[in-house]
N, CA, C and O atoms as a MOPAC input file, in Angstrom:
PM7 MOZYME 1SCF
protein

 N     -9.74300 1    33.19900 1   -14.68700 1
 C     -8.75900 1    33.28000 1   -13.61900 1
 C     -9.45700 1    33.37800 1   -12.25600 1
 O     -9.06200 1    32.70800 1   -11.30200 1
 N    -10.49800 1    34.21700 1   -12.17400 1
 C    -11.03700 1    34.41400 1   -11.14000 1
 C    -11.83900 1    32.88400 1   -10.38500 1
 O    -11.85200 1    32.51900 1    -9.20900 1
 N    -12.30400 1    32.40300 1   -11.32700 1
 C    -13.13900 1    30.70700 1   -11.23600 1
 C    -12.18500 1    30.11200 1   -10.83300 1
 O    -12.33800 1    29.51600 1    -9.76600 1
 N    -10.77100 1    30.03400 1   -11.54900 1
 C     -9.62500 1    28.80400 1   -10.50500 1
 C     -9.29800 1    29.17000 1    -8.88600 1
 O     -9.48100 1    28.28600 1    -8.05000 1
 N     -8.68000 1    30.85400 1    -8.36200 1
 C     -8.79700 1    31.56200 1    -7.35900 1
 C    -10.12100 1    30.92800 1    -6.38300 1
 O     -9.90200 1    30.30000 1    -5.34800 1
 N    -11.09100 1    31.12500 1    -6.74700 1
 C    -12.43500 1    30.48200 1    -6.17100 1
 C    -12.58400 1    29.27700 1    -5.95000 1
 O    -13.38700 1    28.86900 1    -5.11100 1
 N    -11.79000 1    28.45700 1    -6.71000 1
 C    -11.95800 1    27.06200 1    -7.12600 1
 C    -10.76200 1    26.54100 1    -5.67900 1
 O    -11.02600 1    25.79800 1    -4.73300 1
 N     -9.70000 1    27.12100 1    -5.93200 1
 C     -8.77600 1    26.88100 1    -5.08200 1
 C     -8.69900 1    27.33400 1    -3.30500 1
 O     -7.95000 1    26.83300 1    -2.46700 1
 N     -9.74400 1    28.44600 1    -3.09200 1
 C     -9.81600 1    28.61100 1    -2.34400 1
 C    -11.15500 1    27.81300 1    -1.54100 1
 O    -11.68400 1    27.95900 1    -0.43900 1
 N    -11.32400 1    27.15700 1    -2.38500 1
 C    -12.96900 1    26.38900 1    -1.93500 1
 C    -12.92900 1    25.26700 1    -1.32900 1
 O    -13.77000 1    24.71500 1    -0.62000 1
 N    -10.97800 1    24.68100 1    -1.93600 1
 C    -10.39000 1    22.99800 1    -1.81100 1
 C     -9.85200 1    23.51200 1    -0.28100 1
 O    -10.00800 1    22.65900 1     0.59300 1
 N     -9.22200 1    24.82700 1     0.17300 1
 C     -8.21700 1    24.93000 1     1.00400 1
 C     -9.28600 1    24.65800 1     2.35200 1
 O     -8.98300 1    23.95400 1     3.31500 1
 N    -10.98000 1    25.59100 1     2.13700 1
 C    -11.29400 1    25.47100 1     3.12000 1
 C    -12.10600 1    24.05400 1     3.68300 1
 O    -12.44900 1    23.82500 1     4.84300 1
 N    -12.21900 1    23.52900 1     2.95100 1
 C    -12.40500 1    21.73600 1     2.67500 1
 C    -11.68700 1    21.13000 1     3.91200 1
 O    -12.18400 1    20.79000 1     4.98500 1
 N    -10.24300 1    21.07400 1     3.44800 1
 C     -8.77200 1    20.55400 1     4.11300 1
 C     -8.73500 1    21.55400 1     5.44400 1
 O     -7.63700 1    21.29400 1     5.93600 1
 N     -9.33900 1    22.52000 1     6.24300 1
 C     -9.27500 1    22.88900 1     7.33800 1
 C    -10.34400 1    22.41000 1     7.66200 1
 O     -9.83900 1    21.76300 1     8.57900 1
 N    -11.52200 1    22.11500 1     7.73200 1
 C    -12.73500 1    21.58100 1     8.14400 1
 C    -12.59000 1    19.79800 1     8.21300 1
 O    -13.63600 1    19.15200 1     8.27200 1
 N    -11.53900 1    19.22900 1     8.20300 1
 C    -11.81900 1    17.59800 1     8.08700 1
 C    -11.66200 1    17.45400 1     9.78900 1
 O    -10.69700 1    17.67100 1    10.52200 1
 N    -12.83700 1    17.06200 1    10.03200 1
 C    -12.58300 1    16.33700 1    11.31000 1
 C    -11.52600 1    15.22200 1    11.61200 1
 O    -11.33200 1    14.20700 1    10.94400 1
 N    -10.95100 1    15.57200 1    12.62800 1
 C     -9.86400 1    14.86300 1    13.70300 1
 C    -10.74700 1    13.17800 1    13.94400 1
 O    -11.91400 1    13.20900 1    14.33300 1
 N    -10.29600 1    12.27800 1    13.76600 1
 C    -10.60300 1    11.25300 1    13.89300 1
 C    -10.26600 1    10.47700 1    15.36700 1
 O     -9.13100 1    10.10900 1    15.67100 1
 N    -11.40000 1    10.30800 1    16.18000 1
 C    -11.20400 1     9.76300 1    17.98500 1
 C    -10.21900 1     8.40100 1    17.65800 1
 O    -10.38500 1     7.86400 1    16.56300 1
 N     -9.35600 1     7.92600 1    18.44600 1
 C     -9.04200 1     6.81500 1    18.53300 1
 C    -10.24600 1     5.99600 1    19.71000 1
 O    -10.81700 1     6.46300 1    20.69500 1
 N    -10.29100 1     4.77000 1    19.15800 1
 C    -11.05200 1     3.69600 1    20.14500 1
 C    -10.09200 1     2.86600 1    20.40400 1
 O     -9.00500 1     2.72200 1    19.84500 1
 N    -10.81100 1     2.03200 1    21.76900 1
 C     -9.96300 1     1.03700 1    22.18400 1
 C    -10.02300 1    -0.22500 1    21.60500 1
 O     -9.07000 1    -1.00400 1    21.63300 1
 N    -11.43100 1    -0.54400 1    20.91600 1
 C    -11.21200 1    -1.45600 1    19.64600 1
 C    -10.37900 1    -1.79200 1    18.70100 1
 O    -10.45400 1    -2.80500 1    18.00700 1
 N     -9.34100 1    -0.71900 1    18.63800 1
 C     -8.43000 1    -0.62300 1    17.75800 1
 C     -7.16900 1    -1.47600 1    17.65600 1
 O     -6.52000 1    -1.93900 1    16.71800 1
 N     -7.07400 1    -1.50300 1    18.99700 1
 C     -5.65300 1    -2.61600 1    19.39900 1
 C     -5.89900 1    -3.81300 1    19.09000 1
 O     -4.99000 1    -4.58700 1    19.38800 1
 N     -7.48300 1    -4.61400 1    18.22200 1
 C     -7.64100 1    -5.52700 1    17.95800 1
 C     -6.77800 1    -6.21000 1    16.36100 1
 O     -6.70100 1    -7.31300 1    15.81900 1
 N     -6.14000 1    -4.51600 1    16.02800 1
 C     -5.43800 1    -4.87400 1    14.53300 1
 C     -4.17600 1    -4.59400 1    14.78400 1
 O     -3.37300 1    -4.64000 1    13.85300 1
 N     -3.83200 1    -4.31400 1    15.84200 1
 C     -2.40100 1    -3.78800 1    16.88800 1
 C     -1.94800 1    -2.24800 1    16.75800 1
 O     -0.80700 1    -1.79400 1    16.66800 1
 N     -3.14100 1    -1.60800 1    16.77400 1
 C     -2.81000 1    -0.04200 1    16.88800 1
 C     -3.13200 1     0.43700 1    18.13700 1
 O     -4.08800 1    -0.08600 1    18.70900 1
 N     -2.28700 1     1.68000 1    18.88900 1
 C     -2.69100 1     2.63300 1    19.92900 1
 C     -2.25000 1     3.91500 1    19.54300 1
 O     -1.82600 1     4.17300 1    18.41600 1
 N     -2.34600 1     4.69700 1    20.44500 1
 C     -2.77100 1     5.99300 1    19.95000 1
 C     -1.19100 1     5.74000 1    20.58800 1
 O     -0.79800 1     5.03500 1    21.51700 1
 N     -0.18700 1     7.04100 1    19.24300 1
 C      0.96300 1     7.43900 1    19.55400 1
 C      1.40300 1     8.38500 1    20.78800 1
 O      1.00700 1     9.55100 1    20.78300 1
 N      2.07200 1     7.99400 1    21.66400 1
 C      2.49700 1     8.70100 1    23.02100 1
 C      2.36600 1    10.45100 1    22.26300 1
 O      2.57500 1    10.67200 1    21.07000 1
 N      2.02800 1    11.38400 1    23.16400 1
 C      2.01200 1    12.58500 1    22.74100 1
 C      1.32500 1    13.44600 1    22.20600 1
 O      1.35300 1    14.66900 1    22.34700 1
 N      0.12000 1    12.22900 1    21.01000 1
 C     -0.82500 1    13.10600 1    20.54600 1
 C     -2.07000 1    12.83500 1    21.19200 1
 O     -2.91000 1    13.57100 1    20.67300 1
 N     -2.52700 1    12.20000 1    21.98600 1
 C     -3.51300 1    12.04700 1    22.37100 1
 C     -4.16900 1    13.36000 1    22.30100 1
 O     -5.18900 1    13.47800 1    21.62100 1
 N     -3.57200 1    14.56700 1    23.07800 1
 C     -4.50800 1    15.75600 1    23.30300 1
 C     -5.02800 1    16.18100 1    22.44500 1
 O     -6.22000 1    16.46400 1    22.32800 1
 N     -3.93700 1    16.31100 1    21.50800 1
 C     -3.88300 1    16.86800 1    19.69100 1
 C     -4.77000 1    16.33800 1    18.62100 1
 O     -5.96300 1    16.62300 1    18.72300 1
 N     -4.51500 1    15.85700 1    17.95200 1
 C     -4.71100 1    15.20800 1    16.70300 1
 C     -4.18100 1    13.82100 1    17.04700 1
 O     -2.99500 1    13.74300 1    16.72800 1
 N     -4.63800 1    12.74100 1    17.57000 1
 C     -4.37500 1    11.93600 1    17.66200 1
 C     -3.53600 1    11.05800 1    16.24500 1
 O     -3.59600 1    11.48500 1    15.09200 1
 N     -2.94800 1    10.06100 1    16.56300 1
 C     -2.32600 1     9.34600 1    15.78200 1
 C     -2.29400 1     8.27200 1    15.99600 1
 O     -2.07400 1     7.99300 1    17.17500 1
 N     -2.55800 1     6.67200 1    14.65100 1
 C     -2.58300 1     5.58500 1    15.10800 1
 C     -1.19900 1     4.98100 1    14.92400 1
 O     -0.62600 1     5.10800 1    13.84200 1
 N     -0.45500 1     4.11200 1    16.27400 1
 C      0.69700 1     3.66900 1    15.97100 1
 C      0.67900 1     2.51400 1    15.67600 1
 O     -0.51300 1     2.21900 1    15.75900 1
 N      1.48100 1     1.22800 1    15.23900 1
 C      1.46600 1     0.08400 1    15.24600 1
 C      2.47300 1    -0.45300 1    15.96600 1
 O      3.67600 1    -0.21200 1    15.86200 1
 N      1.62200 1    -1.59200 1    17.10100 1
 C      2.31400 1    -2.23900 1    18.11300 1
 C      3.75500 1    -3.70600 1    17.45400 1
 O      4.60000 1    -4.45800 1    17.94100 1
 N      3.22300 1    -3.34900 1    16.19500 1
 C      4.63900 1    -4.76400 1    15.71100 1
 C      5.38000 1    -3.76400 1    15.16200 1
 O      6.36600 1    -3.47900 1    15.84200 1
 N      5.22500 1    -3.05200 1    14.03400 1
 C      6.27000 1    -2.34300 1    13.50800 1
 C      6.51300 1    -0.74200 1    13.85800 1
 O      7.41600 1    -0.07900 1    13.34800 1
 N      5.77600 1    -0.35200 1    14.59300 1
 C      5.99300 1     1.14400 1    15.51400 1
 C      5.81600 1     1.84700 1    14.03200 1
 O      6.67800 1     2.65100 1    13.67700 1
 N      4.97600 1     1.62200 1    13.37800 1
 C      4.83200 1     2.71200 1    12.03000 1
 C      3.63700 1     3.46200 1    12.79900 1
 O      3.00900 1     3.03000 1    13.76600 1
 N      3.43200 1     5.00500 1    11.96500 1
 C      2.68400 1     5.69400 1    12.99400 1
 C      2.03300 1     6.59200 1    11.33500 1
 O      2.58500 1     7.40500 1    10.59300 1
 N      0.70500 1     5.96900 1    11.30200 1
 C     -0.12900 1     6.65900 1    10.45400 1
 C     -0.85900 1     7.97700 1    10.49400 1
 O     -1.01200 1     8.70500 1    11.47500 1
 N     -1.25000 1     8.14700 1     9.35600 1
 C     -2.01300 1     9.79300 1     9.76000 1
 C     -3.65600 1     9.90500 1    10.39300 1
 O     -4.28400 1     9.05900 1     9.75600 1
 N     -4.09500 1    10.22500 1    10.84900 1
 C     -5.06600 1    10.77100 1    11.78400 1
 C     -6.37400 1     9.67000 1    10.96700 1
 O     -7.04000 1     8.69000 1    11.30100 1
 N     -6.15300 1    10.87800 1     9.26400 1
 C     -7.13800 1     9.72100 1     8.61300 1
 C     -6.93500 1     9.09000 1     8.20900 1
 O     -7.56400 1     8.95100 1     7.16000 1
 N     -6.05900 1     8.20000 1     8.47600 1
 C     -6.02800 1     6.38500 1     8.74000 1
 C     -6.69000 1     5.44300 1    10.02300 1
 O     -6.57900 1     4.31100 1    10.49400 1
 N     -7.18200 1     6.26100 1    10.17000 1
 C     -7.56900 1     5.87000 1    12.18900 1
 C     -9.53000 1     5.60700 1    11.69900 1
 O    -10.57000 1     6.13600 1    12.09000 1
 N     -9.18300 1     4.46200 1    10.62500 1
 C    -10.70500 1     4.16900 1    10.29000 1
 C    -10.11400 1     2.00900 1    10.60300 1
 O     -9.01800 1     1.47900 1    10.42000 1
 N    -11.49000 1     1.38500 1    11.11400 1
 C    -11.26000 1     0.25600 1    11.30700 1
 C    -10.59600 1    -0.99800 1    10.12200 1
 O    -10.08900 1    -2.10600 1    10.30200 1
 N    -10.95300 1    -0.03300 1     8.64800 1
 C    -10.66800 1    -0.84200 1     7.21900 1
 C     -9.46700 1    -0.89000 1     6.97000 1
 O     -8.77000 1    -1.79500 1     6.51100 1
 N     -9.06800 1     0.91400 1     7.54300 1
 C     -7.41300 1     0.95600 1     6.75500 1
 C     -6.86000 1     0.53000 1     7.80400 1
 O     -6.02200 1    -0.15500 1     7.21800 1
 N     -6.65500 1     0.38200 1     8.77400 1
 C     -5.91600 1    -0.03300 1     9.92700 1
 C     -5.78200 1    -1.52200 1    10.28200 1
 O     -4.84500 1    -2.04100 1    10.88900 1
 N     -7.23400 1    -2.30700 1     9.64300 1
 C     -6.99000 1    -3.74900 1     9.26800 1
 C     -6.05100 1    -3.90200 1     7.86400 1
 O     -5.09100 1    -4.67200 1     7.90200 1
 N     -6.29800 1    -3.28700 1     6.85000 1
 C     -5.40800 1    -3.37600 1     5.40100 1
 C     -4.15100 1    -3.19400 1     6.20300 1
 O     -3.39300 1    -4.16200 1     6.14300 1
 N     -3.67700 1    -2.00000 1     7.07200 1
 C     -2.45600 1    -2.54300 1     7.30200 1
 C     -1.55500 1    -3.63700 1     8.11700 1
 O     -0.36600 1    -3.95600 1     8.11900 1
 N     -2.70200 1    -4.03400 1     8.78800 1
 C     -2.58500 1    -5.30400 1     9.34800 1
 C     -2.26300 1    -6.52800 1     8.23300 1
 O     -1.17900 1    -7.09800 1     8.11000 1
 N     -3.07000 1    -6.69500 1     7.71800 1
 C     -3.47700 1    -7.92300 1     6.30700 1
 C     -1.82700 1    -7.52800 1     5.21200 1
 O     -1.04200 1    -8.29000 1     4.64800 1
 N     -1.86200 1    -6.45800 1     5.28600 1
 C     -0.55400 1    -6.62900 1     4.00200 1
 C      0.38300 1    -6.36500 1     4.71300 1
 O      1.43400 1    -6.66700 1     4.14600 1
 N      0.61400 1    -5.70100 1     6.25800 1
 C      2.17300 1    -5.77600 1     6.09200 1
 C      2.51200 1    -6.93300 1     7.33800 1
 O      3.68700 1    -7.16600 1     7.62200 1
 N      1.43600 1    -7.59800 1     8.01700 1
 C      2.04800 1    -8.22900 1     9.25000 1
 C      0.72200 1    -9.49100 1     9.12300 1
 O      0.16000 1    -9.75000 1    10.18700 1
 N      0.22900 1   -10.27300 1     7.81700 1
 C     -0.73800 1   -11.27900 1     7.80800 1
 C     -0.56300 1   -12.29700 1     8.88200 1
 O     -1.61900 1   -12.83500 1     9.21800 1
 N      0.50100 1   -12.69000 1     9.49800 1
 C      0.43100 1   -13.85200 1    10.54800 1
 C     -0.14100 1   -13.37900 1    11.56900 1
 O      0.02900 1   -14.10700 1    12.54700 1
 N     -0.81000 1   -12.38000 1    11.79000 1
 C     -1.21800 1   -11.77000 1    13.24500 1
 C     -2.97000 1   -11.09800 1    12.93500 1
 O     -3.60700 1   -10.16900 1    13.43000 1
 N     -3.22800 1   -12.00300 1    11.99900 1
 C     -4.78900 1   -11.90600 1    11.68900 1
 C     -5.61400 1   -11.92200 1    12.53600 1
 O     -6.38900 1   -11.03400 1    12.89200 1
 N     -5.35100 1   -13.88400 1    13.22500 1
 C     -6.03600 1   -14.30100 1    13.81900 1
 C     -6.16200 1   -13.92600 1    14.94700 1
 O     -7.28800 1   -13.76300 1    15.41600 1
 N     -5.03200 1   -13.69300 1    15.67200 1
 C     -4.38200 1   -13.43800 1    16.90000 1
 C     -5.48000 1   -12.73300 1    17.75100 1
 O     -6.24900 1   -11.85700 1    17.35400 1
 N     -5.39700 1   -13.38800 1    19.24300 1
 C     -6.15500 1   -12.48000 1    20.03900 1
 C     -5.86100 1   -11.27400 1    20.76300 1
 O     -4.66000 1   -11.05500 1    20.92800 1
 N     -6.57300 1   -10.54300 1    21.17600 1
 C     -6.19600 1    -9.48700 1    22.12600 1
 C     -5.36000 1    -9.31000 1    22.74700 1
 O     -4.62800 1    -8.33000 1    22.88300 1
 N     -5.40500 1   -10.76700 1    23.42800 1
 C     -3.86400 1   -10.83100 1    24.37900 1
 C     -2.54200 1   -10.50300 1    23.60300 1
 O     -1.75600 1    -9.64900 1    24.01200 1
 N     -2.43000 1   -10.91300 1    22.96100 1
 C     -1.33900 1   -11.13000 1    22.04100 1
 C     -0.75500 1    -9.66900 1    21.57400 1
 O      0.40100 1    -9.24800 1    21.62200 1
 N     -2.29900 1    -8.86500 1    20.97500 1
 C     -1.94500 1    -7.54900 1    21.13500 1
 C     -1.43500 1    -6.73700 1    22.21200 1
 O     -0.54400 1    -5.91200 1    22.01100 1
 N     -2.12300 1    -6.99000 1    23.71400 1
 C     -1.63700 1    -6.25200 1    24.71400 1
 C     -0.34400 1    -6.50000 1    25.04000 1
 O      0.27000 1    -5.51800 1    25.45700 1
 N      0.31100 1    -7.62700 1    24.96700 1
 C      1.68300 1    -8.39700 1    25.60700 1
 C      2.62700 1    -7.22300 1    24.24700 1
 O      3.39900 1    -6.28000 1    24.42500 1
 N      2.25300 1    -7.66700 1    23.35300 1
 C      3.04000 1    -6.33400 1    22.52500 1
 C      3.47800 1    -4.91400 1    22.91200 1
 O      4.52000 1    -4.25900 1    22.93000 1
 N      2.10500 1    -4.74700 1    23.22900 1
 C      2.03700 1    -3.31200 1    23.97900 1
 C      2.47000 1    -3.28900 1    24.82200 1
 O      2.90300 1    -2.14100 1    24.91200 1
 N      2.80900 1    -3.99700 1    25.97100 1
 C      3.45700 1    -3.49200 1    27.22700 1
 C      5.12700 1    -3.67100 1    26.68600 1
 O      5.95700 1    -2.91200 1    27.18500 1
 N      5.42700 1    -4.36400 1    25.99000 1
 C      6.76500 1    -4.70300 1    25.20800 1
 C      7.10600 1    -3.43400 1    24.93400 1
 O      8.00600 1    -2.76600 1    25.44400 1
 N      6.06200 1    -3.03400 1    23.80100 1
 C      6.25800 1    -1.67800 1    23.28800 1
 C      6.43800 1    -0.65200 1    23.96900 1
 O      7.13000 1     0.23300 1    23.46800 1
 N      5.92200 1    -0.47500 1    25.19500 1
 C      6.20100 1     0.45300 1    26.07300 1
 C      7.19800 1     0.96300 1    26.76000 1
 O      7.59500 1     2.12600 1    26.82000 1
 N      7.67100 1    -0.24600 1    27.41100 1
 C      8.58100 1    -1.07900 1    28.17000 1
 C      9.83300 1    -0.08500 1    27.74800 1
 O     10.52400 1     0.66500 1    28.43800 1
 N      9.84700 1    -0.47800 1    25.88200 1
 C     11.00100 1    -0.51500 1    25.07000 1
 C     11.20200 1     1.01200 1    24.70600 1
 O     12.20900 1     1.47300 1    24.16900 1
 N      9.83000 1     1.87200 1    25.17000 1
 C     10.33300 1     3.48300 1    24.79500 1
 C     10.24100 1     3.87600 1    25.93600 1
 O     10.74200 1     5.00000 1    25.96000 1
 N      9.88300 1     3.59300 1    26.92000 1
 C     10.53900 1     4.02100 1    28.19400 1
 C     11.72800 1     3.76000 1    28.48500 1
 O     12.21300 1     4.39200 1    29.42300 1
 N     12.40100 1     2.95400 1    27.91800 1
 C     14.36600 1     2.49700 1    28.40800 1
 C     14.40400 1     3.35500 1    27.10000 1
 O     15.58700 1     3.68800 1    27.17000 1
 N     13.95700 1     3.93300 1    25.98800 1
 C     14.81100 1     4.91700 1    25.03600 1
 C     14.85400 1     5.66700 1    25.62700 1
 O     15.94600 1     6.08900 1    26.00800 1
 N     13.81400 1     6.16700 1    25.97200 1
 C     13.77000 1     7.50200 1    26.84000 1
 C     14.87900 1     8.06600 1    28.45700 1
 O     15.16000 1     9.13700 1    28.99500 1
 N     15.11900 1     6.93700 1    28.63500 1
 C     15.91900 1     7.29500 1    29.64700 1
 C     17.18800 1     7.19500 1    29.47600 1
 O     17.88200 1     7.63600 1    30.39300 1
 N     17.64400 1     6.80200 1    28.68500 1
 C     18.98200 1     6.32500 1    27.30600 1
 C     19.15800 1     7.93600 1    26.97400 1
 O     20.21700 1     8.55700 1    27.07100 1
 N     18.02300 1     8.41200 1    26.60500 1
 C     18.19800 1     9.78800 1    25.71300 1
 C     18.48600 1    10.96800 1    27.12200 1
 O     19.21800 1    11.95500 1    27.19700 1
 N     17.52500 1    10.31300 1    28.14300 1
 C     17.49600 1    11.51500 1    29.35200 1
 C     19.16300 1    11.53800 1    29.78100 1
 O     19.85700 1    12.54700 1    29.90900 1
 N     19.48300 1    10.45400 1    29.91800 1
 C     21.16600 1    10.51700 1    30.18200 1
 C     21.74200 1    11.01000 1    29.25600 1
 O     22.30100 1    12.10500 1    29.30600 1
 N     21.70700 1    10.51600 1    28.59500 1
 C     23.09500 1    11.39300 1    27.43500 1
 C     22.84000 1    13.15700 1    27.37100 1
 O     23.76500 1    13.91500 1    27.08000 1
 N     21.67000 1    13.56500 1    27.63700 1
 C     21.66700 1    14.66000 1    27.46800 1
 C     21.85800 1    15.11700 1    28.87000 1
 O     22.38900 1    16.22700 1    28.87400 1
 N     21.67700 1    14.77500 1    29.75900 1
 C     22.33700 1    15.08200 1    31.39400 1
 C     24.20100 1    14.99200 1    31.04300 1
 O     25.05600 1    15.87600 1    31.07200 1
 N     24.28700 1    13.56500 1    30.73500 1
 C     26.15400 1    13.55100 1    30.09100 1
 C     26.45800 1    14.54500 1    29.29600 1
 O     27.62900 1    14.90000 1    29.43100 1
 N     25.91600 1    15.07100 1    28.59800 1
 C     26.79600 1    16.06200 1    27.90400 1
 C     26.51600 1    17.12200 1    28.34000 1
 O     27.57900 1    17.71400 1    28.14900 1
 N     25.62000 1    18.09400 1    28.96700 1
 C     25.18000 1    19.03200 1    29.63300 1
 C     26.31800 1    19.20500 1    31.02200 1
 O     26.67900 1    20.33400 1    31.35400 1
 N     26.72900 1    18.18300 1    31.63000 1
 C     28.08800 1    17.56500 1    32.58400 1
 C     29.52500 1    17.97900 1    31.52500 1
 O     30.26200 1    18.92300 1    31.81100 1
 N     29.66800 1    17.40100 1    30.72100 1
 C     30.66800 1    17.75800 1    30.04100 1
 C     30.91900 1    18.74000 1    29.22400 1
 O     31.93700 1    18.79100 1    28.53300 1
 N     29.82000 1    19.78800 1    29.23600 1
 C     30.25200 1    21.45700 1    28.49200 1
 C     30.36700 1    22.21400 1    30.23200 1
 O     31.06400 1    23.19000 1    30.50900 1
 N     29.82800 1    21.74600 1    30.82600 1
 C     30.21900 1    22.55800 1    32.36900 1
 C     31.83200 1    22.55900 1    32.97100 1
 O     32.57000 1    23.33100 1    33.58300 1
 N     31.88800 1    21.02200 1    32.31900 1
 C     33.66600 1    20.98100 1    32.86600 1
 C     34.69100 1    21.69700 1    32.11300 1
 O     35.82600 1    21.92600 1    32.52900 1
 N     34.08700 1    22.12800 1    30.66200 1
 C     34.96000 1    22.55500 1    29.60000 1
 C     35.06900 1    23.96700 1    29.79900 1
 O     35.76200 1    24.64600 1    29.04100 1

């Protein structure tokens, strides 16, 4: 009993010691950027076609091409450009959420005042 206790406490301190993985700017070559928010943190890699947002250790150049290759193959070849024009798309498109969301919550914050 005591050997599993030991055993288990040996895995936990493993999983607090994994280094945080840097994002590079190389990265947008498979259409990833670092997700709005975590930069400071624990960074996170997002994807500029399907806005899927992987875990930290996915933010290696292999797995981040694999998810390129199996879920979006027509955009293999594709150059840089192609990636950035995404990205400003992408941006573009959560900055008008964001201000979508900033109103409605100004609108209803307006309408419990009148009530």
């Amino acid at each position: 009993m005591k050997r599993f206790l030991e055993s288990e406490s040996a895995n936990t301190k493993k999983q607090k010691t994994q280094a945080n993985r840097k994002y590079d700017d190389s990265y947008l070559q498979f259409g990833f950027v670092v997700k709005c928010g975590s930069e400071n943190s624990t960074p996170l890699p997002q994807c500029v076609i399907c806005q899927e947002t992987l875990s930290n250790q996915s933010m290696k150049p292999s797995l981040l091409k694999r998810h390129q290759l199996s879920k979006h193959p027509e955009t293999e070849n594709k150059p840089i450009e192609f990636f950035q024009r995404k990205l400003t798309a992408f941006r573009k498109e959560s900055k008008c959420m964001s201000s979508f969301t900033n109103f409605n919550e100004k609108f209803f914050s307006f309408c419990a005042l009148l009530n």
